[in-house]
C-alpha positions in Angstrom: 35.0 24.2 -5.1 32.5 22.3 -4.1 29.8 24.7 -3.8 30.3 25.5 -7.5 30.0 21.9 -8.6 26.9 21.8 -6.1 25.4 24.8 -8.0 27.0 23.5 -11.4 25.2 20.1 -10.9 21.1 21.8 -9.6 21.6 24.1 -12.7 22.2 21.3 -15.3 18.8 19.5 -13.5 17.0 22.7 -13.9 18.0 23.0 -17.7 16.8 19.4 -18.3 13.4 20.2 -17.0 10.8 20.7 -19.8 9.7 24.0 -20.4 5.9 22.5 -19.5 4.0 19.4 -19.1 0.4 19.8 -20.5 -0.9 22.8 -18.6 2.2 22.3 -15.5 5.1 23.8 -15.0 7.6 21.4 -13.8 9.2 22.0 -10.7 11.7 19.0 -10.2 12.6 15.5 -11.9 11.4 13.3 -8.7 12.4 9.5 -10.7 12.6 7.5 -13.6 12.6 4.2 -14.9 13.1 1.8 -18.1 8.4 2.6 -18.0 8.8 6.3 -17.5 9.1 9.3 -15.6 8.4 11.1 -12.5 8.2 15.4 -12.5 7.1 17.1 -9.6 5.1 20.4 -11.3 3.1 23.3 -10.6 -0.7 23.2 -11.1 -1.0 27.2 -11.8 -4.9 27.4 -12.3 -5.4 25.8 -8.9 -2.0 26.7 -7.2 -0.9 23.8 -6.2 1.6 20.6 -6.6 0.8 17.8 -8.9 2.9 14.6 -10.1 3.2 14.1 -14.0 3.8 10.8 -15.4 5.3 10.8 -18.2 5.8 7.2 -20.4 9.1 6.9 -22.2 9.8 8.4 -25.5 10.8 5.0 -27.1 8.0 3.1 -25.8 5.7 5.6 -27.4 5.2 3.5 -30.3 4.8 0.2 -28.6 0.8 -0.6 -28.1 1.4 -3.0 -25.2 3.3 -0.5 -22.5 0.8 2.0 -23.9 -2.9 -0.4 -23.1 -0.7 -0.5 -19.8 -0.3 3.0 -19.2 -4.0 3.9 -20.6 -5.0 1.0 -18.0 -3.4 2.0 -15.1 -5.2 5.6 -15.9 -8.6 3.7 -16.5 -7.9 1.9 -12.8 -7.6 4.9 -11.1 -10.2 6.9 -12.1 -12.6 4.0 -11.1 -11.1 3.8 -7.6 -12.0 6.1 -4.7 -10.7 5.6 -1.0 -8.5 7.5 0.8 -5.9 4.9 1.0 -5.1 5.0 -3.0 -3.5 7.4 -4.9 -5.9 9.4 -7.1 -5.4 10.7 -10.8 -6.5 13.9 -12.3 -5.8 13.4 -16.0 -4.5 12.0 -19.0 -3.4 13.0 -22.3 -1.3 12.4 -25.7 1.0 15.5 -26.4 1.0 17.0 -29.2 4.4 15.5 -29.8 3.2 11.8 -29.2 4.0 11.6 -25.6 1.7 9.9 -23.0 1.4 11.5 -19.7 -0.7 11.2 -16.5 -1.2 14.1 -13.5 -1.8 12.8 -10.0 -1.7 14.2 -6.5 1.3 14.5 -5.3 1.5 12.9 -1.9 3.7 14.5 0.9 5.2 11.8 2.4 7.7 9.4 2.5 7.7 5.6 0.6 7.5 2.5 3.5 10.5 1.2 1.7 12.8 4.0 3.1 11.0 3.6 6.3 12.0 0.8 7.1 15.2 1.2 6.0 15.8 3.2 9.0 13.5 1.4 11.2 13.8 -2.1 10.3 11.2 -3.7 12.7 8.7 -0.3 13.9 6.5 -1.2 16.6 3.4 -3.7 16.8 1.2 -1.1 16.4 2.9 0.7 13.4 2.8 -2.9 12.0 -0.7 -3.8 12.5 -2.1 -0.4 11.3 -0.6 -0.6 8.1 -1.5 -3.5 7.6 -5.2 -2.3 8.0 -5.1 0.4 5.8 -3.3 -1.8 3.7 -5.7 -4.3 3.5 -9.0 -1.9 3.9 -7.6 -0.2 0.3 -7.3 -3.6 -1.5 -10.7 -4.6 0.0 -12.0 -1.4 -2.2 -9.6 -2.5 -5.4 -10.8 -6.2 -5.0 -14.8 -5.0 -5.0 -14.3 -3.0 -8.2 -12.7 -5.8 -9.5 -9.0 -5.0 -9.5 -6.0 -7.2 -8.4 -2.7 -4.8 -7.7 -0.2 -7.8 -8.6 3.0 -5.4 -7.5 2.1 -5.2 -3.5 6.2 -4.2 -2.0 7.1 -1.4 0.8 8.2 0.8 -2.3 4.7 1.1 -3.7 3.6 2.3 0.2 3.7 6.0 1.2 3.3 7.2 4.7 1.8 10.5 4.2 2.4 13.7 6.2 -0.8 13.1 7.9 -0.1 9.1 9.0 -1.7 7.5 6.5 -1.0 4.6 4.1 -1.3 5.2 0.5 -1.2 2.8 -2.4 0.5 3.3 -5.4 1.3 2.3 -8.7 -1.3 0.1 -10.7 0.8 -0.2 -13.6 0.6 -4.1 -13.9 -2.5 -4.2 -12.0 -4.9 -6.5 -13.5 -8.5 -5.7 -13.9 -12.0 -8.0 -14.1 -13.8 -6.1 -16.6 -10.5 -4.1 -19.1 -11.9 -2.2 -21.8 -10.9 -2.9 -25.0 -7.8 -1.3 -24.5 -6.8 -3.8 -21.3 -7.6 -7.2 -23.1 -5.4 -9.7 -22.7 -2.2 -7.7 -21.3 -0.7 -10.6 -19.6 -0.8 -14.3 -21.0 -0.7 -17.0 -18.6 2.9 -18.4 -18.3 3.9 -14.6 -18.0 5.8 -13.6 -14.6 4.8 -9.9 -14.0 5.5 -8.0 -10.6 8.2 -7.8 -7.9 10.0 -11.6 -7.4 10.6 -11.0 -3.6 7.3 -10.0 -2.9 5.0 -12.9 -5.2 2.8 -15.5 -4.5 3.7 -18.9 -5.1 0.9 -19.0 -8.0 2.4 -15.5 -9.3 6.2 -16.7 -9.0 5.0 -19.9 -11.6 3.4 -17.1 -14.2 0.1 -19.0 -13.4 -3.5 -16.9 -13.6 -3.6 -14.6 -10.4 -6.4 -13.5 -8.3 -7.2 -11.4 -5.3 -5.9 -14.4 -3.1 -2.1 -13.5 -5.1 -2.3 -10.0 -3.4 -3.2 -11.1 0.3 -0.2 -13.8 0.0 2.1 -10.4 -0.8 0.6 -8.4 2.2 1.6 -11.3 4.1 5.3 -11.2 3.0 5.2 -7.1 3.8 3.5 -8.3 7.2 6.5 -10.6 7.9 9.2 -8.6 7.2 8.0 -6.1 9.4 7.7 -7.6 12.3 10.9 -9.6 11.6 13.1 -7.3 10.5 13.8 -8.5 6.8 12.0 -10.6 3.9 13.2 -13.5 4.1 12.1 -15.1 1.3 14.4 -13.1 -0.7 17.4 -15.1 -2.1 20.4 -13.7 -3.9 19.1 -14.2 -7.1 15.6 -15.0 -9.1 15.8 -18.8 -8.6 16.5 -18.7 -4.9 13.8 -16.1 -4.1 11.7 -19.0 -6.7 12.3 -22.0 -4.0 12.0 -19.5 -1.3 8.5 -18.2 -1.6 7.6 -21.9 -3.1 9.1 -24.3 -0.3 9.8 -22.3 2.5 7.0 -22.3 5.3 6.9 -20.2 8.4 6.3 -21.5 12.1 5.2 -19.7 15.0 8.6 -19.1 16.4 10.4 -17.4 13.3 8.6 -14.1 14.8 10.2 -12.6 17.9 9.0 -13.0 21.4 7.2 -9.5 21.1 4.9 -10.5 18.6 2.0 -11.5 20.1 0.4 -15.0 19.0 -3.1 -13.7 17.6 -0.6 -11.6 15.2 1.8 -15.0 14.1 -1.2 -16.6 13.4 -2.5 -14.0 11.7 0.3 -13.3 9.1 0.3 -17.4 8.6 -2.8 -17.6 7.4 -2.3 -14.3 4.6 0.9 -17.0 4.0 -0.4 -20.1 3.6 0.9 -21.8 0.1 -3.0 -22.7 -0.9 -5.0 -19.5 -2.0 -8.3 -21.5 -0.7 -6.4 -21.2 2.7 -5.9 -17.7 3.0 -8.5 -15.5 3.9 -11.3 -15.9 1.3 -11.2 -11.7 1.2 -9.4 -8.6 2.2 -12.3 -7.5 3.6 -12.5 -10.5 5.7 -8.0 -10.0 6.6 -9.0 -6.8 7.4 -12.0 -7.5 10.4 -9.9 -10.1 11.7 -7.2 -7.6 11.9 -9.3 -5.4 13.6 -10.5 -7.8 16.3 -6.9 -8.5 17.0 -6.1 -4.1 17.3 -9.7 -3.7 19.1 -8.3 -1.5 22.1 -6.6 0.7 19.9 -8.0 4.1 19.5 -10.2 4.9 16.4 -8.1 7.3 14.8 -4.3 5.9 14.5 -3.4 8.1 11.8 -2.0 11.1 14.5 0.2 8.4 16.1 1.5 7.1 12.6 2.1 10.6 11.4 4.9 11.0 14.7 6.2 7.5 14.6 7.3 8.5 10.1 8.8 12.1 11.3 10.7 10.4 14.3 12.1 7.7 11.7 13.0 10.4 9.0 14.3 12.6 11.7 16.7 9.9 12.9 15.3 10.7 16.8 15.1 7.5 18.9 12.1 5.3 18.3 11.4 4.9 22.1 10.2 9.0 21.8 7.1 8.0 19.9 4.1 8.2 21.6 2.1 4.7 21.5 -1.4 4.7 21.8 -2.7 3.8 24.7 -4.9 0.5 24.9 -8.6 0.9 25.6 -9.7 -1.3 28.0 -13.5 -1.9 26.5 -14.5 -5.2 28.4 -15.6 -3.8 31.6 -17.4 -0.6 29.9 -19.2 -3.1 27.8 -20.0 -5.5 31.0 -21.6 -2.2 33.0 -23.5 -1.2 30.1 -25.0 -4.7 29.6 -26.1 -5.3 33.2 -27.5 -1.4 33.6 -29.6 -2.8 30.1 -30.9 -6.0 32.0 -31.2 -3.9 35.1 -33.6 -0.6 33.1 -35.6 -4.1 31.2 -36.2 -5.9 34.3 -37.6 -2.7 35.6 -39.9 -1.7 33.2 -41.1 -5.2 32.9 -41.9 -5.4 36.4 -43.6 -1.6 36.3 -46.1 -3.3 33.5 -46.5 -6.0 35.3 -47.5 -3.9 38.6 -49.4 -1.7 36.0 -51.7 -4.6 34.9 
């Protein structure tokens, strides 16, 4: 009986799907929300998988969720880095509806991650964090603040690494005519739980606004929850507004360049933060220095153990590379080869 309800439910699904979406064939309903919706399709002329994103029938006729869907279209096609999601086209049906094709990234969200792995190792921690932070460095030069920074809008793909997602209420420098004035000042936009304190009071946001958010993505990884997130708007309000982290709210595993770290991407003053995530970014780096080059291998096994459900402790960590005393050789074989060939032109004369 419940094989036939099973089979009774996938067939109503498949009926729902539309019969195509531009030049796709649609393949499977992935989500959809009050904005739109996700279909996982068929690219036939190049044989492969694409994402269509389709904006809601009734907002169709609405100019401001259309600008912000046009945006969003404009954003990403000015973008290039592998750490952000990239867009192939967009298009007005012939029936009036709005749709954008992407790449469809194999993967899995950080949100469900860390579901099942509430606090992942340091290392998973602080190289997400860097890919984080080296993708909003490339958004930030062109211009572009991302304003809805949360685990949700995070993929881990198949190949370890971190993707960025949805610019939908990202805010741009330099909007064309179609992105003017999309959010007033006074207007809360983005994720409550996840906000700066300037964001959380609907005041004008910058670049700063999205490093405070990476902050509260840092934290609750390494701590195991967000704690700035109340039970309702209000509380979550006062939270990210009053409450200030100390040194000792991380655990005793987190090492202190790290606390400090993550305090300063929190601190309640934008002019306090790092002035870029360019500049979060090398300082993150110094702090990860004896990790190998290439984490993305190690990422890639620490996502399939989580999804798997295997035990954490069967993930390969990288091993630390101790640089200090290959550096120290190199230097005093460079003073020894100069004080050598100094002293052979000195013999020489």
């Amino acid at each position: 009986m419940e094989e036939v309800k099973a089979t009774q439910s996938r067939k109503k699904v498949k009926d729902q799907l539309p019969s195509k979406i531009g030049g796709y064939k649609p393949i499977q309903a992935l989500n959809s929300g009050a904005m739109g919706s996700l279909w996982l399709c068929r690219d036939p002329s190049l044989d492969r998988l694409v994402v269509a994103k389709r904006l809601n029938t009734n907002l169709n006729q609405q100019d401001i969720y259309i600008k912000r869907f046009l945006q969003e279209g404009s954003i990403l096609a000015h973008l290039n880095h592998p750490n952000i999601l990239q867009p192939y086209a967009l298009w007005k049906d012939s029936d009036g509806n709005y749709t954008m094709s992407m790449e469809y990234i194999q993967g899995s969200s950080l949100k469900d991650l860390l579901l099942k792995n509430k606090r992942p190792p340091i290392w998973v921690v602080e190289t997400i964090l860097y890919e984080l932070l080296s993708a909003l460095s490339h958004a930030h030069r062109n211009g572009v603040t991302h304003r809805d920074l949360k685990p949700a809008n995070m993929m881990i793909d198949k190949d370890g690494r971190v993707r960025l997602l949805d610019f939908g209420i990202a805010h741009t420098d330099t909007p064309l005519e179609i992105g003017k004035e999309l959010t007033q000042t006074g207007c809360i936009i983005g994720t409550a739980a996840y906000m700066s304190p300037e964001q959380i009071m609907g005041q004008k946001v910058n670049y700063a606004s999205d490093i405070f958010s990476v902050g509260i993505i840092a934290s609750e990884m390494l701590i195991g929850e967000n704690l700035f997130r109340g039970k309702d708007f209000e509380e979550t309000r006062e939270n990210i507004l009053k409450m200030k982290f100390k040194l000792e709210v991380f655990p005793d595993d987190v090492p202190k360049p790290l606390r400090k770290f993550v305090l300063k991407l929190l601190n309640k003053r934008p002019s306090k933060r790092p002035s870029s995530a360019c500049d979060a970014a090398n300082e993150l780096a110094d702090i990860m220095k004896e990790y190998p080059r290439d984490m993305t291998p190690y990422i890639a096994e620490w996502a399939d153990t989580v999804n798997e459900d295997q035990p954490i402790e069967s993930v390969i960590s990288p091993k630390p590379q101790k640089t200090t005393f290959k550096y120290g050789i190199g230097f005093i074989l460079g003073v020894i080869v100069t004080a050598m060939v100094f002293l052979t032109i000195q013999l020489a004369v």
